[in-house]
Structure formats: structure tokens, C-alpha cells
C-alpha positions in Angstrom: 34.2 28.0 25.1 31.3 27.3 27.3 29.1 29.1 25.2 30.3 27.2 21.9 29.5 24.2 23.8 25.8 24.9 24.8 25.3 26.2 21.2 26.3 22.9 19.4 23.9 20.4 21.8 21.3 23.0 21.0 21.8 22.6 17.2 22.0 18.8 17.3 18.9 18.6 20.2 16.9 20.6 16.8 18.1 18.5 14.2 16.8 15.2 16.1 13.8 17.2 16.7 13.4 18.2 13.6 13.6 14.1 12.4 11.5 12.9 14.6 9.0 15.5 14.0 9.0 14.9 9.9 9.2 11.0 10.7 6.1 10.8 12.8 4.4 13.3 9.6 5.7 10.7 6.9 4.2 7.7 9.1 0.8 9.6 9.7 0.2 10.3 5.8 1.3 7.3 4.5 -1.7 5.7 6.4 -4.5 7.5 4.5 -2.8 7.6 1.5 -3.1 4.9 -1.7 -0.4 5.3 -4.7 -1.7 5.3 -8.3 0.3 3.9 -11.7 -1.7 4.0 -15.0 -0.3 2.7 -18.1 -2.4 3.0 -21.8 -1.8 0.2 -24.6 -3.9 -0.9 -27.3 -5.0 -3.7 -29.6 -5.3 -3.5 -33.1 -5.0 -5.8 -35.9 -5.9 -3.2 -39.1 -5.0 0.3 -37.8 -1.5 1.6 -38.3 -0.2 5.1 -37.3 -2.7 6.1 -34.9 -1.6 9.5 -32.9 -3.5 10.9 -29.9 -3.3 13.8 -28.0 -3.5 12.7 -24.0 -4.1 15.9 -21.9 -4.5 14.3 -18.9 -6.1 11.2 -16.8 -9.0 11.4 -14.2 -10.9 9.8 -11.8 -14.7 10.5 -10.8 -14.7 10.1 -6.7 -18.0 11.4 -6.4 -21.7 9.4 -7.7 -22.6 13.1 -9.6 -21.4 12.5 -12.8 -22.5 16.3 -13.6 -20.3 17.8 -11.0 -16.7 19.2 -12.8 -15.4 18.9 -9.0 -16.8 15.0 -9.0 -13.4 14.6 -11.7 -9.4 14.6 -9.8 -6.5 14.7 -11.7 -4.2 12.3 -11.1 -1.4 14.5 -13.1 0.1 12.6 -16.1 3.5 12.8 -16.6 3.1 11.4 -20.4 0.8 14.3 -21.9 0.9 15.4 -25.2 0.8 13.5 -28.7 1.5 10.0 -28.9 1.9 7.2 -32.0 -0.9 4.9 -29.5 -0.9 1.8 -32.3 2.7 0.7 -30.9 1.6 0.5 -27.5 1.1 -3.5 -27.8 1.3 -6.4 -25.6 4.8 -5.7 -24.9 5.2 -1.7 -25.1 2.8 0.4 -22.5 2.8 4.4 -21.8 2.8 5.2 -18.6 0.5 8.2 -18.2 0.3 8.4 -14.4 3.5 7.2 -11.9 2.8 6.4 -8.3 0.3 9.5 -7.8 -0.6 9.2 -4.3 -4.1 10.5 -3.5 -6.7 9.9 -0.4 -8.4 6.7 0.1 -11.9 6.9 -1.6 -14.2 5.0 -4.1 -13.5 5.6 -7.9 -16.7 5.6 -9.8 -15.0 6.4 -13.4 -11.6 6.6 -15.0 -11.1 8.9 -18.3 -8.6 9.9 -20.2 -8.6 13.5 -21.5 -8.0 14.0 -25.0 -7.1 17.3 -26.9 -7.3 18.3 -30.3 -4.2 17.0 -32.2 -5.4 13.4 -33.1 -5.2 12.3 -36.6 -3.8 9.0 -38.3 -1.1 8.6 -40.8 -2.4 6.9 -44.1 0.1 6.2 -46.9 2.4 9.6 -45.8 -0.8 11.4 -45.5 -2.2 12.9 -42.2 -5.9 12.8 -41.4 -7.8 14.3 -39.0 -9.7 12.6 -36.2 -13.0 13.8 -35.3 -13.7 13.2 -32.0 -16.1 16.4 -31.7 -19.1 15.2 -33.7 -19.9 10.8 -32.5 -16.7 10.5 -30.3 -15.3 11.7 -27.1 -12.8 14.1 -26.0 -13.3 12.4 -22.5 -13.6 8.3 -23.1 -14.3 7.1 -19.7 -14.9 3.5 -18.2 -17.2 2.4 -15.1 -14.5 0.9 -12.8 -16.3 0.9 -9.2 -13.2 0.2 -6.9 -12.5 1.9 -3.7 -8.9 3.0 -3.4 -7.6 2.0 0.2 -5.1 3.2 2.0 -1.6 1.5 1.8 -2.0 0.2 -1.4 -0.8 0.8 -4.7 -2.9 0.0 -7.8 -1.8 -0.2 -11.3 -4.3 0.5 -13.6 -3.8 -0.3 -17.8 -6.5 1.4 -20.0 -6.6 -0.5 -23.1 -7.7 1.0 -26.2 -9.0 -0.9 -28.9 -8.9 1.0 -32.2 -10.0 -1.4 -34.6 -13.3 -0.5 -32.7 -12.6 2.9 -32.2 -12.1 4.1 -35.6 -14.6 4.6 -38.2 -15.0 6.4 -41.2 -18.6 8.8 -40.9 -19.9 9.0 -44.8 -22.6 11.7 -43.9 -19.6 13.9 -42.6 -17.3 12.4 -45.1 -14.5 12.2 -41.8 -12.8 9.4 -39.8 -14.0 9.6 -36.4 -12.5 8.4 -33.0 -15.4 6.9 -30.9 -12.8 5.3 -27.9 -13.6 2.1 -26.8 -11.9 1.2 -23.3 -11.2 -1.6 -21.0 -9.8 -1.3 -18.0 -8.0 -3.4 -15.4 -7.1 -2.7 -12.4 -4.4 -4.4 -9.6 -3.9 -4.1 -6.3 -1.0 -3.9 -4.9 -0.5 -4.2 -0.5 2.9 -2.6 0.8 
């Protein structure tokens, strides 16, 4: 009985170890850390049935813009192929969703496109070209740093009235993205 004893304040002596121990980890991370949201939306007042592939969303933390290890993912949740030209005023697509990352500066933010983008005109579906005078990476300067124990909410807007164009010498509509970004800061 004795034994039975000793073994159950051994168990519960672990288990407030074992709190105290992933408490104190919790506290310590949550210091460095700052928590990313982004949204997309988009103005347009002409284009109708706009559909873009979103691969993923990325920030440049380093000032070499060559540098493929200069880009972090900031892991969408949102990827694949979306109808962008409802994402108005009042109707956003959240691409990234509290993403916590290291306190740094952000030089650039980009969305990553892939090659499913195309609009829908009168039932029938044309291509984007995005290869030839566009982008399959449409970035903007944002020059923020990211501290820690904050949370910032970032909205790319896209405008595609600006964005699409029709190329005559290709004979192909072409998807040059034009982006604005804001950025909030949130303290918790």
C-alpha cells in the first residue's frame, strides 16, 4: 500500500513538473515571436470573373533581393484557384492566419502565383499570361519591422482594372499585378 502511495505523488510531482516546465517554454517563445494575418481583396470597376491561382505568400527578411533564402513562407492556408473580382470592400480571402514567425524587418511582401489564371468572358475561359510582361511573383516594398508581441494584419489589394491588359503583338490578355499594401499593428 505503501508502495501505491509513493508511486501516485511521484506521478503527480511529474505532471506539475511537466506544466511548469511547458509554461515557462510557452512564456519564453511568445516573447520573440510576432503573429501574422494576411487577407487579399481587390478593386475593380470593369473586370468580371477574374480567377487566380495563389500558391503561396512571402516575405523578403533579408536586403538581397537575389537570395531565394532572402524569401519565408508564411504558409497560406487559402492556396489554390480563386474567383479574386468578388473579393470587394466587404468580402476578403484570408491567405495567411496568425502565422507566428521571429521578430525581423520585412523588406517585401509577394504573393506567389501558379499557372491556372484565366478570366471568364461571356462563358468563355481565357488564359492569363503572366509569363511574358507580368509576374508570377507580384511583390510590394513594405519596409516594417515585425516586433515581437505583436500581431499584424496585412490586406494586399489588387487592382485589376490596372492589372489586366490585352497585349496586341502577342494577341493575349496579360496579368501585370498591381499591389497595395497596408499593414496594422496590433499590441497583445
Amino acid at each position: 500500500m505503501k508502495h501505491l502511495h509513493l508511486v501516485k505523488h511521484f506521478i503527480f510531482a511529474f505532471i506539475v513538473f511537466l506544466g511548469a516546465a511547458s509554461c515557462s517554454q510557452d512564456e519564453l517563445s511568445n516573447g520573440e515571436l510576432s503573429g501574422v494575418t494576411v487577407s487579399l481583396k481587390t478593386t475593380s470597376s470593369e473586370a468580371d470573373d477574374v480567377f487566380l491561382e495563389i500558391e503561396d505568400v512571402q516575405v523578403r527578411i533579408s536586403d538581397d533581393v537575389d537570395s531565394t533564402s532572402s524569401w519565408v513562407s508564411l504558409k497560406t492556408i487559402n492556396s489554390g484557384t480563386h474567383n479574386v473580382s468578388d473579393l470587394n470592400d466587404d468580402l476578403e480571402l484570408m491567405l495567411v492566419d496568425q502565422f507566428e514567425m521571429a521578430s525581423t524587418y520585412i523588406y517585401e511582401i509577394r504573393l506567389v502565383l501558379g499557372d491556372n489564371n484565366f478570366l471568364n468572358i461571356n462563358e468563355t475561359l481565357v488564359s492569363l499570361d503572366i509569363e511574358g510582361s507580368g509576374s508570377k511573383t507580384p511583390s510590394n516594398l513594405v519596409g516594417t519591422e515585425f516586433t515581437a508581441n505583436s500581431v499584424y494584419n496585412v490586406v494586399i489589394n489588387l487592382d485589376l482594372d490596372q492589372s489586366i491588359s490585352y497585349n496586341e503583338s502577342e494577341g493575349m490578355m496579360t496579368f501585370n499585378p498591381k499591389l497595395y499594401t497596408e499593414i496594422r499593428q496590433i499590441e497583445y
